[in-house]
N, CA, C and O atoms as a Maestro MAE file, in Angstrom:
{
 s_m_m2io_version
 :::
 2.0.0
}

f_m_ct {
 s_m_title
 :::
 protein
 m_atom[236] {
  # First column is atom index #
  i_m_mmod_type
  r_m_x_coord
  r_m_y_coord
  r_m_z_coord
  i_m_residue_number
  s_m_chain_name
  s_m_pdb_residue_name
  s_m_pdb_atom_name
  i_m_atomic_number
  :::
  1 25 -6.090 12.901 -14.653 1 A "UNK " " N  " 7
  2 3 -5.199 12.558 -13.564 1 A "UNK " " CA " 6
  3 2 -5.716 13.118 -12.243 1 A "UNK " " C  " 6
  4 15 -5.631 12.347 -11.288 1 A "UNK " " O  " 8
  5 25 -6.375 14.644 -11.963 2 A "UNK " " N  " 7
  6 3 -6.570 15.192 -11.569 2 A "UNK " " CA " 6
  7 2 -7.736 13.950 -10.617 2 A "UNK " " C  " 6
  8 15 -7.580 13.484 -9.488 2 A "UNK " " O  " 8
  9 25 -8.852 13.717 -11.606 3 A "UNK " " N  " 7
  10 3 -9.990 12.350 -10.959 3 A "UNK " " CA " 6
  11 2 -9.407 11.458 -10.211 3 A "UNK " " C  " 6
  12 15 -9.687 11.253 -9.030 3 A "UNK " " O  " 8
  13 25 -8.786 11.032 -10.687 4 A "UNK " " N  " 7
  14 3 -7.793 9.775 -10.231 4 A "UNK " " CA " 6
  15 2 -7.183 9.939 -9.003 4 A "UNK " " C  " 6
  16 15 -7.197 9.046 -8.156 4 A "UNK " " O  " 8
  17 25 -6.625 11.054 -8.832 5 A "UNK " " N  " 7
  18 3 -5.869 11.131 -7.766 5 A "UNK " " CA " 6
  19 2 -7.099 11.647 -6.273 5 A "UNK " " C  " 6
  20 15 -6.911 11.504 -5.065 5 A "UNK " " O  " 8
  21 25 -8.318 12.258 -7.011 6 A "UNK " " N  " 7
  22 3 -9.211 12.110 -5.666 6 A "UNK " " CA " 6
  23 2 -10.325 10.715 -5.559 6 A "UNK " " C  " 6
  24 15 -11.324 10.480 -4.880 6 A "UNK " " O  " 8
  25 25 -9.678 10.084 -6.448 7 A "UNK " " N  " 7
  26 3 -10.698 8.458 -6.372 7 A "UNK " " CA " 6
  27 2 -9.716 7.919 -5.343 7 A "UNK " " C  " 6
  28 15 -10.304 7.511 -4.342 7 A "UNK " " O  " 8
  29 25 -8.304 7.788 -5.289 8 A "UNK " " N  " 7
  30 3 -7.261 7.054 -4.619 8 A "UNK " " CA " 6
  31 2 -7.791 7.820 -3.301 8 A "UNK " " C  " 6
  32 15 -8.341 7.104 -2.465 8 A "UNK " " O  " 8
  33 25 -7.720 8.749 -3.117 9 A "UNK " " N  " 7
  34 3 -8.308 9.532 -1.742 9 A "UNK " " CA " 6
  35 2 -9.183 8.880 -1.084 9 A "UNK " " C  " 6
  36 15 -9.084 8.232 -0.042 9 A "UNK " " O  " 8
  37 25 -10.530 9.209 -2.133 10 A "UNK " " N  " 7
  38 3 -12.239 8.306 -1.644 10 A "UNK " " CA " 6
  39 2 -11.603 6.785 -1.622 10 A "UNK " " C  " 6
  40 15 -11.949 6.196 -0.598 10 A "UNK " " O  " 8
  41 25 -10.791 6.024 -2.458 11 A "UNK " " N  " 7
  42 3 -10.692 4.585 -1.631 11 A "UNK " " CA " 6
  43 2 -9.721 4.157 -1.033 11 A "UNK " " C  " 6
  44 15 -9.283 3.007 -1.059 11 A "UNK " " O  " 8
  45 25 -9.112 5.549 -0.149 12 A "UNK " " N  " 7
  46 3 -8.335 4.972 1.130 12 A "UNK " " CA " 6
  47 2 -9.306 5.477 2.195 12 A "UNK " " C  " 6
  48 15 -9.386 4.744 3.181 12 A "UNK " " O  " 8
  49 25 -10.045 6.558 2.201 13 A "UNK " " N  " 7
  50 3 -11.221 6.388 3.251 13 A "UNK " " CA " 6
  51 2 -12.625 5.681 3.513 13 A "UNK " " C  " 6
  52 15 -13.483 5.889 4.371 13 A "UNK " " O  " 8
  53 25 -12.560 4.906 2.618 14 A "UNK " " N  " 7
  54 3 -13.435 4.071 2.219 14 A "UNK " " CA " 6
  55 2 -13.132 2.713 2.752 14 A "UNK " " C  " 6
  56 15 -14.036 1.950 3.094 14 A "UNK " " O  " 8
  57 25 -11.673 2.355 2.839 15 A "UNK " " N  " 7
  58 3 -11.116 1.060 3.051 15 A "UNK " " CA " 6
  59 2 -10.819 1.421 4.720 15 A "UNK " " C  " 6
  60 15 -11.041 0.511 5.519 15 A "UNK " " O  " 8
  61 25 -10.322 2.736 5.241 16 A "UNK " " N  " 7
  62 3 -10.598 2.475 6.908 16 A "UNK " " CA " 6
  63 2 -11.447 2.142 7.538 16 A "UNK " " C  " 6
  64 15 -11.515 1.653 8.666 16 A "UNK " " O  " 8
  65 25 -12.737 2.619 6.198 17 A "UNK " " N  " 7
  66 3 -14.299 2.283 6.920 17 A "UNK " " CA " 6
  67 2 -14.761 1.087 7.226 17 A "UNK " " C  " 6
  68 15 -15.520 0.616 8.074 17 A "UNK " " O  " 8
  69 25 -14.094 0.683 6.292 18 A "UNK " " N  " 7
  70 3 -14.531 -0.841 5.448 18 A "UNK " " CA " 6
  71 2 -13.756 -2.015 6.749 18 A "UNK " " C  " 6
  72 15 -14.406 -2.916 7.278 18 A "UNK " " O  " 8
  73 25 -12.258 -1.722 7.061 19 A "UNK " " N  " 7
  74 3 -11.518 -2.338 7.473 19 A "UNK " " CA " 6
  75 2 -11.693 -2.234 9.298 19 A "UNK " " C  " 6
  76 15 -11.369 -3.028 10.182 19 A "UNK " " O  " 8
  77 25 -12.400 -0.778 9.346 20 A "UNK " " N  " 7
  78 3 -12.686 -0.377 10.767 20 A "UNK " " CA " 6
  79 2 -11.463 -0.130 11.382 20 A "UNK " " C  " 6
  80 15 -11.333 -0.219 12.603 20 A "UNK " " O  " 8
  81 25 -10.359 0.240 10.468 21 A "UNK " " N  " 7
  82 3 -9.007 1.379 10.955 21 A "UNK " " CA " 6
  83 2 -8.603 2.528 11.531 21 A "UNK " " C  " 6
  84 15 -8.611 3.576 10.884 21 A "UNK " " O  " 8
  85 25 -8.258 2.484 12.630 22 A "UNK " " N  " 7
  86 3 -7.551 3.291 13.072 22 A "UNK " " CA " 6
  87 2 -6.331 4.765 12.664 22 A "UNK " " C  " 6
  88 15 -6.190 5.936 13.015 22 A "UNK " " O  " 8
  89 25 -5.734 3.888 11.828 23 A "UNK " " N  " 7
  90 3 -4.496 4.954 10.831 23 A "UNK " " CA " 6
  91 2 -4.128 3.761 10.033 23 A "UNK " " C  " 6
  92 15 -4.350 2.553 9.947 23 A "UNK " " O  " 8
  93 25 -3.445 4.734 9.487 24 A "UNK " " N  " 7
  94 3 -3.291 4.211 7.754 24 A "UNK " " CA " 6
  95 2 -1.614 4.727 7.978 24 A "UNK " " C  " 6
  96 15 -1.193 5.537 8.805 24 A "UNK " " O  " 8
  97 25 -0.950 4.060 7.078 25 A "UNK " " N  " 7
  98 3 0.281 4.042 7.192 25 A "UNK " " CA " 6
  99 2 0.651 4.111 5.612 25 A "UNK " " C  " 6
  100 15 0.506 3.178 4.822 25 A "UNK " " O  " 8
  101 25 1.158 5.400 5.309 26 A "UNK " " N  " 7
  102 3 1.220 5.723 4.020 26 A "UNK " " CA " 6
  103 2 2.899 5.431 3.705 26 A "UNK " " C  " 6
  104 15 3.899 5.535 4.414 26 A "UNK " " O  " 8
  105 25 2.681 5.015 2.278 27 A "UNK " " N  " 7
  106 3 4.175 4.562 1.394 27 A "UNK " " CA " 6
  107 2 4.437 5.686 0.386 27 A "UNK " " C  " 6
  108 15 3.618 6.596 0.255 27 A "UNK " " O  " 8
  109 25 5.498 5.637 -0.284 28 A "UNK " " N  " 7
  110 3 6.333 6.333 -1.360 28 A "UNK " " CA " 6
  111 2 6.201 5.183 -2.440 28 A "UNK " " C  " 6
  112 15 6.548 4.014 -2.270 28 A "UNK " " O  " 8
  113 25 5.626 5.734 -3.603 29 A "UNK " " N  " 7
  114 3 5.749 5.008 -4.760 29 A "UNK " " CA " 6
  115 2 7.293 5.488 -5.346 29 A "UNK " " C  " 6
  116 15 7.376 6.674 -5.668 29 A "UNK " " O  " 8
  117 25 8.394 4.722 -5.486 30 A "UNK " " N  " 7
  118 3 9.406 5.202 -6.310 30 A "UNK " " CA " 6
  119 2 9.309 5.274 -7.869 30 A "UNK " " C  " 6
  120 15 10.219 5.604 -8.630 30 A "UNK " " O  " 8
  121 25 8.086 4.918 -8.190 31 A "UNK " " N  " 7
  122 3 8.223 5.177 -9.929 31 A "UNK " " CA " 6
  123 2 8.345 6.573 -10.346 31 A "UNK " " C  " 6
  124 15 7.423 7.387 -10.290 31 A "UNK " " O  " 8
  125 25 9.664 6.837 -10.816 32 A "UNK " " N  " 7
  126 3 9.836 7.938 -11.923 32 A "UNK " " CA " 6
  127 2 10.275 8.032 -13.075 32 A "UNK " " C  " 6
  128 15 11.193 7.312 -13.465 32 A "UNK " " O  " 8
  129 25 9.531 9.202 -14.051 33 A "UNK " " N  " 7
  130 3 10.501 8.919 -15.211 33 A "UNK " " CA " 6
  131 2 11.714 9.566 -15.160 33 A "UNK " " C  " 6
  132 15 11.664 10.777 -14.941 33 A "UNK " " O  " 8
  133 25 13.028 8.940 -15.343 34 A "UNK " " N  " 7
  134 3 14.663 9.529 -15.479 34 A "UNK " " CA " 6
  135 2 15.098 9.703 -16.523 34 A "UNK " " C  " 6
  136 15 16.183 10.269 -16.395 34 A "UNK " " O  " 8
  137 25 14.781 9.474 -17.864 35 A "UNK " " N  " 7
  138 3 15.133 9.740 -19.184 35 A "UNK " " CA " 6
  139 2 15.008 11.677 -19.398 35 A "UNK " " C  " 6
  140 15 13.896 12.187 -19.538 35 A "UNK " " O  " 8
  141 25 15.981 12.330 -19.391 36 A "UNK " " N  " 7
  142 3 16.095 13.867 -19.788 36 A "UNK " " CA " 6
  143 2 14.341 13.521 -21.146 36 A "UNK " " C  " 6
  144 15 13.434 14.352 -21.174 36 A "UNK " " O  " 8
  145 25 14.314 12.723 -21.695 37 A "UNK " " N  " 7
  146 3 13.508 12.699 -23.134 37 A "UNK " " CA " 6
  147 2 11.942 12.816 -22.358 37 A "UNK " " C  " 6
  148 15 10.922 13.476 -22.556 37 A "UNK " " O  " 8
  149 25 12.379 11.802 -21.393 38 A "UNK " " N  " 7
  150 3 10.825 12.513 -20.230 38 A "UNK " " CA " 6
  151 2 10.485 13.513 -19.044 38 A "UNK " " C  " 6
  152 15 9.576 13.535 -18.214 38 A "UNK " " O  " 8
  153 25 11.413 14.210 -19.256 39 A "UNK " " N  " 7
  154 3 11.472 15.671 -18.210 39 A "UNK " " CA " 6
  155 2 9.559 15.981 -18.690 39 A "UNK " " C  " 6
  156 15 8.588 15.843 -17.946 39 A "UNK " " O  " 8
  157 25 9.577 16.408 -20.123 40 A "UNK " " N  " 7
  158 3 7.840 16.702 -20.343 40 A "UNK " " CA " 6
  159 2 6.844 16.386 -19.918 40 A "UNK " " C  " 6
  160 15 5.924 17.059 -19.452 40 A "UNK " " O  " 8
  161 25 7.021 14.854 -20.114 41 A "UNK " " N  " 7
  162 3 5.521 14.110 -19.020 41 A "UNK " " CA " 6
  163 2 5.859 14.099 -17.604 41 A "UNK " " C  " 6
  164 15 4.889 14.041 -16.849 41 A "UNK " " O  " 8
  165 25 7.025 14.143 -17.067 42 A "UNK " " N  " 7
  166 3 7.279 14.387 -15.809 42 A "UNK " " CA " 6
  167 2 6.786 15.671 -15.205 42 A "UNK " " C  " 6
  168 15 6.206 15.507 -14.131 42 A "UNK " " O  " 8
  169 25 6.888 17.098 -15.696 43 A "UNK " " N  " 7
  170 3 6.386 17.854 -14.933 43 A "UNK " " CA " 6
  171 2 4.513 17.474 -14.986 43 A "UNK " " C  " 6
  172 15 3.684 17.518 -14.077 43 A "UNK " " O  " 8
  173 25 4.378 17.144 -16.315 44 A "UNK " " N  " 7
  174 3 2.600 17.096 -16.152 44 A "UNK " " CA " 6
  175 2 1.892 16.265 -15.306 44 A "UNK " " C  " 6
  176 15 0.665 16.346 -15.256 44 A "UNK " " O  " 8
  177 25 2.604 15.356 -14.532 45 A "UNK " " N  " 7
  178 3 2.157 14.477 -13.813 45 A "UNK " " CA " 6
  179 2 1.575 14.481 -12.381 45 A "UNK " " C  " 6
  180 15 2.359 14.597 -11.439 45 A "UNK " " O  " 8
  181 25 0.636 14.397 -12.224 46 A "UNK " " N  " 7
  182 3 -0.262 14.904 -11.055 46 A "UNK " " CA " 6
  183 2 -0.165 13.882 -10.302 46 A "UNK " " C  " 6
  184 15 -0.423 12.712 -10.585 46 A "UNK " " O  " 8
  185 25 0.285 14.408 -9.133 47 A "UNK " " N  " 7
  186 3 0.105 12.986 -7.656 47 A "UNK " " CA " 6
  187 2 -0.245 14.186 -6.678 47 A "UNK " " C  " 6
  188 15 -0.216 15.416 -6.714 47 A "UNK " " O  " 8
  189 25 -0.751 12.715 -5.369 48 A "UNK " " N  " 7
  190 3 -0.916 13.350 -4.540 48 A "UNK " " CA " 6
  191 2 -0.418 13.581 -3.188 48 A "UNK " " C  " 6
  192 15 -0.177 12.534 -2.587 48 A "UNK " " O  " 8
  193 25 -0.205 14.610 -2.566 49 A "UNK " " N  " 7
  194 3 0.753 14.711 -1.582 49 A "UNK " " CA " 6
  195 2 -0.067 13.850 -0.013 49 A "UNK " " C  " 6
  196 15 -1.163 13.341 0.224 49 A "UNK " " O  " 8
  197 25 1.123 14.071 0.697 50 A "UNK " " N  " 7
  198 3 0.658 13.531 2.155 50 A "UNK " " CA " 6
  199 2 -0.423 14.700 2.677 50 A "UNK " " C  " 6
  200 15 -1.357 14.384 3.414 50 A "UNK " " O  " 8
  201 25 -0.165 16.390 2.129 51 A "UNK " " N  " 7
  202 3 -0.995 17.112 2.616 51 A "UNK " " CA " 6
  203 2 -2.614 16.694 1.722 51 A "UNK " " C  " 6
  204 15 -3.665 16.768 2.360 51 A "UNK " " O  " 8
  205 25 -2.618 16.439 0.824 52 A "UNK " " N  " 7
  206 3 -3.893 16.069 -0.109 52 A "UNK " " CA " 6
  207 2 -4.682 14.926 0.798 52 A "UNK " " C  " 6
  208 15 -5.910 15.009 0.815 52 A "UNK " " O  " 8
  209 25 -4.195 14.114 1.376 53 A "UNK " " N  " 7
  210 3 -4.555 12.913 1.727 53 A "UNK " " CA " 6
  211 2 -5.020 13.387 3.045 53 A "UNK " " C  " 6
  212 15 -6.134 13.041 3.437 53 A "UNK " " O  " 8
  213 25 -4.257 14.158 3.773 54 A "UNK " " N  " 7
  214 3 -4.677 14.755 5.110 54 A "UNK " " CA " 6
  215 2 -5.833 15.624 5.062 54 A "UNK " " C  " 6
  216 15 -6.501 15.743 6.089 54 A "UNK " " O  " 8
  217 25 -6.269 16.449 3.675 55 A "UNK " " N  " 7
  218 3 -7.420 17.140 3.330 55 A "UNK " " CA " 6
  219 2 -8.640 15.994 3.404 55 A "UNK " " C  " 6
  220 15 -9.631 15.983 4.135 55 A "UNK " " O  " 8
  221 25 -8.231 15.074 2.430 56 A "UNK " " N  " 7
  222 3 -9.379 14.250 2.410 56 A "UNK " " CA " 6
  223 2 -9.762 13.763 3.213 56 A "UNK " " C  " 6
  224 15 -10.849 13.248 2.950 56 A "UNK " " O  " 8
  225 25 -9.330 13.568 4.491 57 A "UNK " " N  " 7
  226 3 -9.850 12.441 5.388 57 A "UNK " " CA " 6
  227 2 -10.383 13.993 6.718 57 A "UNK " " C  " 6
  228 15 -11.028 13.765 7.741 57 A "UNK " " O  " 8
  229 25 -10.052 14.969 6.432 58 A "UNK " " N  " 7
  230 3 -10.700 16.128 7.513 58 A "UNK " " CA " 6
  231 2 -11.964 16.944 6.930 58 A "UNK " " C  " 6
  232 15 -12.546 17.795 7.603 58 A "UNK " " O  " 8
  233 25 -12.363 16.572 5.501 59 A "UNK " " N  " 7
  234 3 -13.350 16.758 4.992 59 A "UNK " " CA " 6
  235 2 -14.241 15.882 5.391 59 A "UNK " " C  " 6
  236 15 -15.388 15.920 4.945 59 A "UNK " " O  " 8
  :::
 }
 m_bond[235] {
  # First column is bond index #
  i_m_from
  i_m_to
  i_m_order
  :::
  1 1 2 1
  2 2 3 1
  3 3 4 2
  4 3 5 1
  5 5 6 1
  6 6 7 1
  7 7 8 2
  8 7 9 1
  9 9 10 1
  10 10 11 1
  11 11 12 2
  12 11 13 1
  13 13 14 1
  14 14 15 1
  15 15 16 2
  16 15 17 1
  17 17 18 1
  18 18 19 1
  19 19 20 2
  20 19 21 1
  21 21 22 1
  22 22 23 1
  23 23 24 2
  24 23 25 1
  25 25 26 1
  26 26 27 1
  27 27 28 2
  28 27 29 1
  29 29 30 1
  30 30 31 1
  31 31 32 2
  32 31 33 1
  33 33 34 1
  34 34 35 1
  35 35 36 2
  36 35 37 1
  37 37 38 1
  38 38 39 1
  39 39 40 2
  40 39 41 1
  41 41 42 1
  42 42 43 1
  43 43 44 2
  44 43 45 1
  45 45 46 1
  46 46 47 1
  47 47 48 2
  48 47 49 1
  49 49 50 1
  50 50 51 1
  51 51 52 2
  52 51 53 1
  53 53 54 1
  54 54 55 1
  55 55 56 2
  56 55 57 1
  57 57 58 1
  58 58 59 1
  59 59 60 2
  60 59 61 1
  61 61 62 1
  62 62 63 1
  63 63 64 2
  64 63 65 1
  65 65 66 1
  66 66 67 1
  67 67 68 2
  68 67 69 1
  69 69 70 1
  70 70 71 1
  71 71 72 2
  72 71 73 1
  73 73 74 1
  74 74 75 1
  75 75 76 2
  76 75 77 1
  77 77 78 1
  78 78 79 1
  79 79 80 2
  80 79 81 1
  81 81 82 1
  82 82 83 1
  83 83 84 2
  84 83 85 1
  85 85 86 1
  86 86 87 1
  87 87 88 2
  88 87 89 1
  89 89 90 1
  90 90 91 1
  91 91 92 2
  92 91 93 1
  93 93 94 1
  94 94 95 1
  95 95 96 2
  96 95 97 1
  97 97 98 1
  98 98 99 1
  99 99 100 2
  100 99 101 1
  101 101 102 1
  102 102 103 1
  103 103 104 2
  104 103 105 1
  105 105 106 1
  106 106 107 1
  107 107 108 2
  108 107 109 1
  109 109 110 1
  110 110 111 1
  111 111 112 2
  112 111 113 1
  113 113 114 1
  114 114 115 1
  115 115 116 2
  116 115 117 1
  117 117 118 1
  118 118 119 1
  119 119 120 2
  120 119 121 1
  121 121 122 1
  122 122 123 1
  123 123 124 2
  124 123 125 1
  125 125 126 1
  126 126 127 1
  127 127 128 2
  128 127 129 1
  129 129 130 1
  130 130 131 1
  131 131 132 2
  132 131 133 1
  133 133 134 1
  134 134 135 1
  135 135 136 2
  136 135 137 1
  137 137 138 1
  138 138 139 1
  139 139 140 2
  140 139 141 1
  141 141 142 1
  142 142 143 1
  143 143 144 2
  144 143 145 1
  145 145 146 1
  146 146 147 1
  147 147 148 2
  148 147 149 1
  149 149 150 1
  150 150 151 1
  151 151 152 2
  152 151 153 1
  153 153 154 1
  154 154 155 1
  155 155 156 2
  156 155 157 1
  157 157 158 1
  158 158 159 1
  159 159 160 2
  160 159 161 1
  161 161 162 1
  162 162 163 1
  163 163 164 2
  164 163 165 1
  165 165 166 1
  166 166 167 1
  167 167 168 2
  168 167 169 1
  169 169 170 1
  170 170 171 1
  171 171 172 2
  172 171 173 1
  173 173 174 1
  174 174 175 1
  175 175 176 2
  176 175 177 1
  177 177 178 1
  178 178 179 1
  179 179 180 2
  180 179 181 1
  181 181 182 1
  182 182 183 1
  183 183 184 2
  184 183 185 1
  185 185 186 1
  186 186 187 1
  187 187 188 2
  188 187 189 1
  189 189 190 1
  190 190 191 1
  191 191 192 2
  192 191 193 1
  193 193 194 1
  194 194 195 1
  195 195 196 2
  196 195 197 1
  197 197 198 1
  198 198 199 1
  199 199 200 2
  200 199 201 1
  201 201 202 1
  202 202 203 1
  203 203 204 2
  204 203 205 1
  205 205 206 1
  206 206 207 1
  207 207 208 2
  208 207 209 1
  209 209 210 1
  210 210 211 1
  211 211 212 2
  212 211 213 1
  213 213 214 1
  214 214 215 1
  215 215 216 2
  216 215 217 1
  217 217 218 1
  218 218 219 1
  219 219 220 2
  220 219 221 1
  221 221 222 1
  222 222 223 1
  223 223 224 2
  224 223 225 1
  225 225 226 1
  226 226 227 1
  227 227 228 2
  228 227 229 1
  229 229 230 1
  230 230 231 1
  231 231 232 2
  232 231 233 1
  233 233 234 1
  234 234 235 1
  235 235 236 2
  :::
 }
}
């Protein structure tokens, strides 16, 4: 998950390059799990924040 979430990074700075963008206008995915039966995979679940995304693009 951990990969994943810095591949989504590399191809949103990849696509300003690509697109020759200015800013990027970031969304909220609402998918969660709400079942009490998935509290477990819910904490293990790795995303990435608006601060993660702000790392990647000042690197």
């Amino acid at each position: 998950m951990k990969k994943a979430c810095e591949g989504k990074i590399k191809l949103l700075i990849e696509a300003t390059k690509l697109y020759e963008a200015n800013y990027i206008i970031p969304f909220a995915s609402h998918f969660r799990l709400w079942q009490p039966e998935h509290e477990h995979y819910l904490k293990s679940i790795i995303t990435n924040s608006i601060d993660d995304i702000l790392i990647g693009f000042t690197e």
